[in-house]
N, C-alpha and C positions, 0 to 999 in steps of 0.2 A: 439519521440518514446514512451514517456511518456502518451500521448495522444492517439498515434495508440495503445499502450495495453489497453485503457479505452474506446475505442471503441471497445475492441473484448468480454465486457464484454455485458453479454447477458441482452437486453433490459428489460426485468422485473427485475433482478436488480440492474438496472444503475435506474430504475426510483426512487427505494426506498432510495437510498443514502440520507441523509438528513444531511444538515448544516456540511459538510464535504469540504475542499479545498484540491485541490492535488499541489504538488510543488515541483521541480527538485531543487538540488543545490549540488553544489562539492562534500562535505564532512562532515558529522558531527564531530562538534567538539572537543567534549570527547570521540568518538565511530567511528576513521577514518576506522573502517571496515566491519562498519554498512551499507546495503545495503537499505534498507528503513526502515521508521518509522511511524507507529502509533501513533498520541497520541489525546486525545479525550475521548469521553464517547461514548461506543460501544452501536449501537441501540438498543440491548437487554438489555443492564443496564438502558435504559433512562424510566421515570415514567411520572406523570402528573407534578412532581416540574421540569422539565424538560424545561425551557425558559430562553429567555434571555443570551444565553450562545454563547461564542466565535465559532467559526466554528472550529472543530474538522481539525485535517492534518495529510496530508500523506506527507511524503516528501522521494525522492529518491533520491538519490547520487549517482550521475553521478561517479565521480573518482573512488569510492568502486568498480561499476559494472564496469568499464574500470578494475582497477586490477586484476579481476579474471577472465576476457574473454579475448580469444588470437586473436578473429577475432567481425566482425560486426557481421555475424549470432551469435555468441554467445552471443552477447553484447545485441542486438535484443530480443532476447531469455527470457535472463537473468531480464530486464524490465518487460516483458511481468509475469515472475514467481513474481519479486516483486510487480507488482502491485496488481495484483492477491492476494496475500498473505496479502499485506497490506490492502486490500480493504473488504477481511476476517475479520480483526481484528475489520474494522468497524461494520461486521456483528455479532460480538463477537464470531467467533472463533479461540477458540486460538492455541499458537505454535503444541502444541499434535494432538488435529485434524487436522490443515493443515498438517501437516507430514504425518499422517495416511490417508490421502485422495491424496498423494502423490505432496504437491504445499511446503512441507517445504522446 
């Protein structure tokens, strides 16, 4: 599912994504209610000291979005909103404008 939401994301920009990994896993483990995560340096913060640097990630948790969805459409769904929003963060925007563009 993880994958079908990064393909609905629109070709110009999936191509800009740079040194970014995406990665499914159960549950984070100080934040079991945490639906995805960002963590990395957002393409708008990066400069020319900008090299050399770990790949940025996104990681989603499977169990999180199982908890709040009552069926597979929602579950479906739900992925599709986090990746989206995660993949935001890579673009450096943050929680306030994704809410106000309605992906919070």
């Amino acid at each position: 599912m993880v994958s079908d939401a990064l393909d609905q994301i629109p070709d110009g920009l999936a191509r800009q994504m740079r040194n970014v990994a995406v990665l499914a896993a159960d549950r984070h483990p100080d934040e079991p209610d945490l639906l995805g995560l960002y963590e990395g340096i957002a393409l708008t913060e990066r400069d020319s000291t900008y090299s050399f640097v770990l790949p940025d990630r996104i990681t989603i948790y499977r169990d999180a979005i199982l908890d709040v969805c009552a069926d597979e459409d929602e579950v479906v769904h739900e992925v599709l909103v986090t990746v989206v929003h995660e993949v935001a963060h890579h673009f450096g925007l943050d929680d306030q404008e994704l809410h106000e563009l309605g992906w919070g």
